[in-house]
N, C-alpha and C positions, 0 to 999 in steps of 0.2 A: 648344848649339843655341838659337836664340834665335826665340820666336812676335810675330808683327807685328814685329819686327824692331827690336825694343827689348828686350827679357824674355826671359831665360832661360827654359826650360820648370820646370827646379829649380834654383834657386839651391844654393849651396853651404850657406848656413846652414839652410836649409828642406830639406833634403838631411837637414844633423845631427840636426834637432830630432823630423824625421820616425821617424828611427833611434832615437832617444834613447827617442822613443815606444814604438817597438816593443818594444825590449829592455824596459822597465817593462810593456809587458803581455806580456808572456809569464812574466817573472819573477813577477808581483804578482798575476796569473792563478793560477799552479801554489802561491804560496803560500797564495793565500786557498783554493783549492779543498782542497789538503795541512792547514792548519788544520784548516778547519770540519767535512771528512771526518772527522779526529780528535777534534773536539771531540764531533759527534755521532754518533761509533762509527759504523761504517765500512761498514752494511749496502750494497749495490746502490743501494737507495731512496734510501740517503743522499749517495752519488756523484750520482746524476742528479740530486737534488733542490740538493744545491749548486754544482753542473757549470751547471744552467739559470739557477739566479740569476747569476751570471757571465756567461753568454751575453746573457742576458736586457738586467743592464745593459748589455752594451758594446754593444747595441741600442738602446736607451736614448739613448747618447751619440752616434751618429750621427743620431740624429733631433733631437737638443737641438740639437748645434750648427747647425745648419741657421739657429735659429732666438735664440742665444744670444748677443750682443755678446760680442768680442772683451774686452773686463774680466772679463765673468764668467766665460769661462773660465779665465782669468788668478787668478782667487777660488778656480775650483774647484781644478786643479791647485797651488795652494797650501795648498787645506786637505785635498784630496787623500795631499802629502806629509807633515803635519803629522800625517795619521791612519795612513799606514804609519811612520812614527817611533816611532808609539805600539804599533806588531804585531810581533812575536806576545803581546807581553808584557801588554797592558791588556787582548786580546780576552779572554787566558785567562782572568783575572780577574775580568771580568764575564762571562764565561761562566759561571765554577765559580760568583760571584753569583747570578748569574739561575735558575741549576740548580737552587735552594732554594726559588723560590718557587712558588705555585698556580700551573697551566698552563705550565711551565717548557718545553711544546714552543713555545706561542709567540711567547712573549720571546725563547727561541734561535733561530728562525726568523727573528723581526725582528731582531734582531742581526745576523746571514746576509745579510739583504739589506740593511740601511745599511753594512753594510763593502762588498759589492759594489757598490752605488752610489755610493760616494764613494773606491772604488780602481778601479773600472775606467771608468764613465762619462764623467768626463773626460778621461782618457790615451785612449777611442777618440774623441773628441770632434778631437781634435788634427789629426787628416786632413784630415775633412769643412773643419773650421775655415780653414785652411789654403787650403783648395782654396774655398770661399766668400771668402775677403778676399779673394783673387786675383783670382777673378774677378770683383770691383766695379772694383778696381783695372786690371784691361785686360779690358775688355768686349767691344776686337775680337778675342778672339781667336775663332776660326771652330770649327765642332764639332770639324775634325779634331784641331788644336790642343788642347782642351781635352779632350780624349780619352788624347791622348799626352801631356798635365802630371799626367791621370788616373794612366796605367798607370806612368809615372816614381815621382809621391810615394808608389803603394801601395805598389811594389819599393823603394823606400827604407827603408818601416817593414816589409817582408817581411825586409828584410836586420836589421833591426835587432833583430826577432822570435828569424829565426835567431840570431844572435849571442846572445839573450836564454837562449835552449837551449841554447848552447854552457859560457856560464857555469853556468845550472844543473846541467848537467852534471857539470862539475869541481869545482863548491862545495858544492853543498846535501846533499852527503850526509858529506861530512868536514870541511865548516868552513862552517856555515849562518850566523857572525857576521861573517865573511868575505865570505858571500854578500850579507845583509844591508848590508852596508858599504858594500858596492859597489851597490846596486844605489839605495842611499840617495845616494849621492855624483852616479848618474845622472839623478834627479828634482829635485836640486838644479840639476843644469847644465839639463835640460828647462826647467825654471822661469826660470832665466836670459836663456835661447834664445827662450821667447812674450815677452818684455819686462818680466817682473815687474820691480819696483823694487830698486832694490841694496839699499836699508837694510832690504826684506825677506827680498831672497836672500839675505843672508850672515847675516840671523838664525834663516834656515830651517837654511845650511848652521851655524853652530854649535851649534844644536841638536842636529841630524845627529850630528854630532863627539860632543858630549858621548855621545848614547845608543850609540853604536858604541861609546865606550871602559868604556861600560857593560854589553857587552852577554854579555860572558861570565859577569856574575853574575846577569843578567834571565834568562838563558833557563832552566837550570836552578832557580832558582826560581819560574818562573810555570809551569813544568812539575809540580812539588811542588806546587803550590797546586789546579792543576786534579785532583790525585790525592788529596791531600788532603779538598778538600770538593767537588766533581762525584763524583768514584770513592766518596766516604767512606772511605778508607782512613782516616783521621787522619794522626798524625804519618808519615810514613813517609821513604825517598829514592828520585829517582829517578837511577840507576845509570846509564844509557844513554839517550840519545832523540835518532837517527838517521833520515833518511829517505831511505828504499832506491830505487829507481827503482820501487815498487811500492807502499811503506805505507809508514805511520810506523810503527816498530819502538822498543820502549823497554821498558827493564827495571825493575823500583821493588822495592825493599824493605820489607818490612813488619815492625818489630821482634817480634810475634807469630805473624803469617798467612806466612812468608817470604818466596821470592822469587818474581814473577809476571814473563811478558809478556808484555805485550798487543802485537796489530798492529793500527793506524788507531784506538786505543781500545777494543778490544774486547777481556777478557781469553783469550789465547790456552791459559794452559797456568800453571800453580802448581807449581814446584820440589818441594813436597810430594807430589804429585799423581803425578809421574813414574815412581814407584816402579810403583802401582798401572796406571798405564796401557802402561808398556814392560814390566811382566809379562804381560800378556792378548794386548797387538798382540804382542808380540816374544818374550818368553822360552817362554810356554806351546809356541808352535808349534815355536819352533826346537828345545826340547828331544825335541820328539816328532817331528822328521824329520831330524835333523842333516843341514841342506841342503847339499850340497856346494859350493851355489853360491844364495847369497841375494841380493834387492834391497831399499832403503828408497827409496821414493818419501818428500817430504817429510821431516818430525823435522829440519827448520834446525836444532834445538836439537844434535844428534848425541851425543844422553842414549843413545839404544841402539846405537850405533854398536860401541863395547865392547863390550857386552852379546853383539851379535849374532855378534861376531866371533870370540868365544870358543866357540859353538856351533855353527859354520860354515865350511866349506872356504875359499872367497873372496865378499867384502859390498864390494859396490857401494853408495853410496849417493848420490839424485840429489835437489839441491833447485835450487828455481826462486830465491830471493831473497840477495843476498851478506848484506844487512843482518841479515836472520835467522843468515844463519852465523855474523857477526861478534859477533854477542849469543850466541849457543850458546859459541862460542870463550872469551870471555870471562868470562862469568857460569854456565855449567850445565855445561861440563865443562875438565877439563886439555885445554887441546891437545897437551901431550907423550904425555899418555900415548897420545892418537888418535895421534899423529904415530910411535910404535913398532909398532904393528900393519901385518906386513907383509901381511896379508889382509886389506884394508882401502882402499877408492879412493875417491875423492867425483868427482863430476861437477856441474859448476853449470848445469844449463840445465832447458828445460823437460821433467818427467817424461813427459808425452802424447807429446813427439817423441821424447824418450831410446826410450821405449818402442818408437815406429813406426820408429826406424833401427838398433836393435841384433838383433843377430840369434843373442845368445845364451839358453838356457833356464835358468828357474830354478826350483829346488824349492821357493823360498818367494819369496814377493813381497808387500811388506809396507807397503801405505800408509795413512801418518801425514798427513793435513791437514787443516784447519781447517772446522770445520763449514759448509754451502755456503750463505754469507751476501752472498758478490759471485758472479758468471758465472766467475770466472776458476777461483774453488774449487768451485764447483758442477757443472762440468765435470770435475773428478775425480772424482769419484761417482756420475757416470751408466754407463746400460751400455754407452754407444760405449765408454768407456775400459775399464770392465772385461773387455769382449770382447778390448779389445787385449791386454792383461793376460792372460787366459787363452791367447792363442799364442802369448807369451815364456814360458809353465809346461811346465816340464818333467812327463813322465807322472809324477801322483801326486802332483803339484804341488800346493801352496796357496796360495791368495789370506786375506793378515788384511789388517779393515778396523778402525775403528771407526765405529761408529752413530749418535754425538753424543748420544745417550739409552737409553732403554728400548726393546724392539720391541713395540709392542701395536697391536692392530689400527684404523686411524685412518688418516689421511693427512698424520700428521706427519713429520720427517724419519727417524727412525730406520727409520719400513716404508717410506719414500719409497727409501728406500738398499736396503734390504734387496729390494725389489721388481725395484730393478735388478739384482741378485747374482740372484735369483731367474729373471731373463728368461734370466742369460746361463749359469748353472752348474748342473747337475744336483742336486748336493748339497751343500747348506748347513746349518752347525752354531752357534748364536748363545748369547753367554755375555752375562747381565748381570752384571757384579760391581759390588754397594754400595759397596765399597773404590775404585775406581777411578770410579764414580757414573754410571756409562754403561753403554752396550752393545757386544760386538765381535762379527763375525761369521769365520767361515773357511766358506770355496767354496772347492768345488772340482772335478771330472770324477768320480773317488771318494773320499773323505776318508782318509788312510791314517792313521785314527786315530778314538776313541770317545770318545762324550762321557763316561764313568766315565774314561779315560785322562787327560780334559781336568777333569774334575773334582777328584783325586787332585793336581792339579799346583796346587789355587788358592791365593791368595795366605797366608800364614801370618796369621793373624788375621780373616782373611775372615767376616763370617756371615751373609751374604744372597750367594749364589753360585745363578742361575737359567741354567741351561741349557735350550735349545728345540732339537729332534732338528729334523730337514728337515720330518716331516711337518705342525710345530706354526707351523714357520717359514712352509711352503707358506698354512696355514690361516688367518693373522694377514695374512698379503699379498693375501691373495685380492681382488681389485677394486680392489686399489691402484695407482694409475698409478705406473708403474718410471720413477724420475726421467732422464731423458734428455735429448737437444741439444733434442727438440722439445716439453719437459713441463719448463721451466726457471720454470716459476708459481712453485713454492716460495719461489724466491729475489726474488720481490717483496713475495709473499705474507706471507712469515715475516719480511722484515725491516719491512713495515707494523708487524703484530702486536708488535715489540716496542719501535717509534718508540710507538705508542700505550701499550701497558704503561708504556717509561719515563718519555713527558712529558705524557702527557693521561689520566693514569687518573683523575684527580679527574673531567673532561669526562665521561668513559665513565661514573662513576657516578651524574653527575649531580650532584653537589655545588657 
C-alpha cells in the first residue's frame, strides 16, 4: 500500500528492523528485570522497584528520540549492544563489587538504572525514530496516512515482541547461552538494519562470537562469584542456576554449611535444615493421624514426599514451579526411589486452584512455602486460602503450616500467619523448635491430638521445644490484623525492612 503515492506505509526493511526491535526488548526486558531481581533478592519491593526502572527507561527513549539525530541513535544501539555482550557476566561482578562497599543499596540501585538506560532506552527509541525520519522525508502524507504507518510499524515491533516470548520461552530456562546467542546475533543485525557502519558491525558481531563461545564458562562462574562475595559464602559451587517461568532457582554448595537453595536470591531452604523442618511440618502430624489420605501444598524440594508416604494411605503432592522440582530431582532427593512409591502422585499446577477444583478430603494437608516476601507467596498464607483448606479436611482433619519464626505478640509475620489460622479455625496448637529455628502451627475444627502427644515426638536432640495451647495462641494474636487478600502490607512492609537492613544500615545509623 503506498501514501501519496510514492512510499510504502512500511517498507520491507523497516518492517525487519522494527521486529528485530521488538524481539530485543522483550528478551533484554525479561533479562535485565530476571537479573537485578536476583541480584537484589527477590522481595515484591524489589520486582517493582526494577520492573519501573525498565519501564521508566523505555519512556525515556520514546521521548529522546523525538528529539535525537539519527547518529545518536546509531551510538546508542551500538554501545547498547556492546553493554549486553558484557550481561550477565560483568553485572554480576560489579554487583558482588559494589555489594562491599558503604551504602551498597545505592551503588546497586545506580547500577539498575545505567543498565536499564543503556539496554532499553534505545531499542524503544527505534520506533518513534523511525516514524520521525519518515516523516521529514514525506511531509504530504495526510493524518490519515500517518496514522496508519502508526498502527503498521507498532504491529511490526508487536510481532517481533511476540516472537521475543516465544524464544524466551523455549530457551531461557534450558539453554540460557543459547538464548543469549541468539538474541546477541539479533542486535547485531538491528544495528546493521539503522545503517551502522560495516567495519563496526562486523567488529560488534565478532565480539558477539567470541563471548557466546565463551559463554558456558562465564555463566557458572559469575554465578560463583556473586555467591562468593554478595552471599559471603567464600569458596563454594554453584550446582544449578535455572530460570523457571517464575524465579531464578539455583542450587550452591558450601564445603562446610552444605547444600542451600535459594529462589530469586533469597535463601530458600539448607539441606541441613530439612531434617528438622519435615519433622515438625510433616512427620510429627502424620505420625499422630495416620492420614489415610494426605496433601503437600509446595516442598519443590519433595524432601517429605517419602517421608509422608510411609505414614499415609495415598500423598498427593502439588507444586506451582517445574524449576524447583527440577532442583529437588536432582540435588535433595533420588528420583527412583520417589518414582517406586505407588502412593505417591505429584500434580504441577497452582496449589490455590488444585485446592478450589478437587473435590476430595484429606486428613492432613500440609503447606510448605516460602515465607511471604512476593504477592504470589503471601497469598498462601492468608485466610482466603486457609478457609479453602479447611473444606478439602476431612473431619478431624489438620492443617500444618510453618510460621517463618517465633509466634510473639507483634505484627510480624509469624502472628500475621497465625492470626489468619486463628480467623478461620477454632483450634490451633503452635510448636517453636530451636532445631528447626522457626515456628509451626496445626489448625484445626478439633485437634485430634495433645500438645504432651506432640511433645513426646520432638526431634532427638532438641532443647528448646516451646509449645503454645489455643488459648496462648488466642492471647499473642489478639489485635493482630489476620494476613489476607485485603491486609497484604506485610509484603511491602517487610520486604522494605530488609532492603534497608541489607544496603543502608550504615544510613540508618547514621554513620
Amino acid at each position: 500500500m503506498v501514501a501519496s503515492g510514492t512510499r510504502p506505509f512500511v517498507r520491507p526493511r523497516e518492517a525487519v528492523t522494527l521486529a528485530c526491535a521488538g524481539v530485543a526488548i522483550s528478551v533484554s526486558q525479561f533479562l535485565l528485570i530476571r537479573e537485578f531481581t536476583s541480584l537484589l533478592y527477590g522481595e515484591e519491593l524489589v520486582i517493582v522497584t526494577v520492573t519501573a526502572c525498565c519501564f521508566a527507561a523505555m519512556s525515556l527513549g520514546y521521548a529522546w528520540a523525538a528529539r535525537a539525530a539519527l547518529a545518536r541513535l546509531r551510538g546508542a544501539l551500538a554501545l547498547a549492544t556492546l553493554a549486553q555482550l558484557a550481561f550477565p557476566t560483568m553485572t554480576r561482578v560489579a554487583a558482588a563489587g559494589l555489594s562491599e562497599l558503604r551504602f551498597a543499596g545505592i551503588w546497586l540501585l545506580g547500577l539498575l538504572i545505567v543498565h536499564a538506560l543503556v539496554f532499553a532506552t534505545p531499542l524503544a527509541a527505534v520506533l518513534p525514530a523511525l516514524l520521525d525520519r519518515a516523516r521529514g522525508a514525506a511531509p504530504a502524507l495526510d493524518p490519515a496516512a500517518r496514522v496508519a504507518r502508526l498502527r503498521r510499524c507498532y504491529t511490526a515491533e508487536l510481532v517481533g515482541f511476540a516472537l521475543g516470548l516465544v524464544l524466551l520461552t523455549a530457551c531461557f530456562s534450558r539453554a540460557p547461552a543459547l538464548l543469549l546467542s541468539i538474541h546477541w546475533a539479533l542486535l547485531v543485525l538491528l544495528l546493521g538494519l539503522v545503517g551502522v557502519g560495516w567495519r563496526a558491525g562486523v567488529g560488534v558481531g565478532l565480539v558477539a562470537l567470541a563471548v557466546a563461545c565463551a559463554l558456558p564458562q562465564l555463566l557458572p562462574a559469575s554465578a560463583r562469584t556473586v555467591y562468593q562475595f554478595k552471599h559471603g559464602l567464600g569458596p563454594c559451587e554453584v550446582r544449578l542456576s535455572i530460570d523457571s517461568p517464575y524465579q531464578r532457582v539455583e542450587v550452591v554448595d558450601h564445603p562446610q554449611r552444605g547444600r542451600y537453595l535459594y529462589l530469586d536470591g533469597l535463601q530458600n531452604l539448607n539441606a541441613r535444615d530439612l531434617q528438622a523442618l519435615n519433622h515438625y511440618l510433616t512427620r510429627v502430624p502424620a505420625e499422630l493421624l495416620r492420614p489415610r489420605a494426605a496433601l503437600i501444598i509446595g516442598n519443590g524440594t519433595m524432601s517429605s514426599a517419602e517421608l509422608l508416604a510411609g505414614l499415609s494411605g495415598q500423598v498427593t503432592s502439588v507444586e506451582l514451579d517445574p524449576g524447583v522440582l527440577r532442583a529437588g530431582a536432582r540435588h535433595f532427593v533420588d528420583p527412583r526411589r520417589l518414582g517406586r512409591l505407588d502412593n505417591w502422585s505429584l500434580h504441577v499446577e497452582d496449589g490455590k486452584q488444585f485446592l478450589a477444583r478437587t473435590a476430595r478430603r484429606y486428613e492432613l494437608i500440609i503447606i510448605d512455602v516460602p515465607s511471604p516476601l512476593t504477592v504470589q507467596e503471601a497469598f498462601m498464607h492468608t485466610r482466603e486460602l486457609y478457609a479453602l483448606a479447611r473444606r478439602r479436611l476431612a473431619p478431624g482433619g489438620v492443617l500444618s503450616v510453618q510460621l517463618s519464626g517465633e509466634l510473639a505478640a507483634n505484627e510480624r509475620t509469624p502472628a500475621r500467619v497465625a492470626a489468619a489460622l486463628r480467623a478461620v479455625f477454632p483450634e490451633i496448637l503452635v510448636v517453636h523448635s530451636e532445631s528447626a529455628d522457626r515456628g509451626f502451627a496445626y489448625a484445626s475444627d478439633a485437634l485430634p491430638f495433645t500438645a504432651d502427644e506432640v511433645r513426646a515426638r520432638a526431634l532427638p536432640g532438641e532443647r528448646g521445644l516451646v509449645l503454645l495451647d489455643d488459648a496462648e495462641v488466642t492471647a499473642r494474636t489478639r489485635g493482630v490484623a489476620a494476613l489476607s487478600l485485603d491486609t497484604l502490607d506485610l509484603v511491602l512492609r517487610r520486604g522494605l525492612e530488609r532492603v534497608l537492613d541489607r544496603y543502608f544500615d550504615d544510613a540508618r545509623r547514621g554513620s
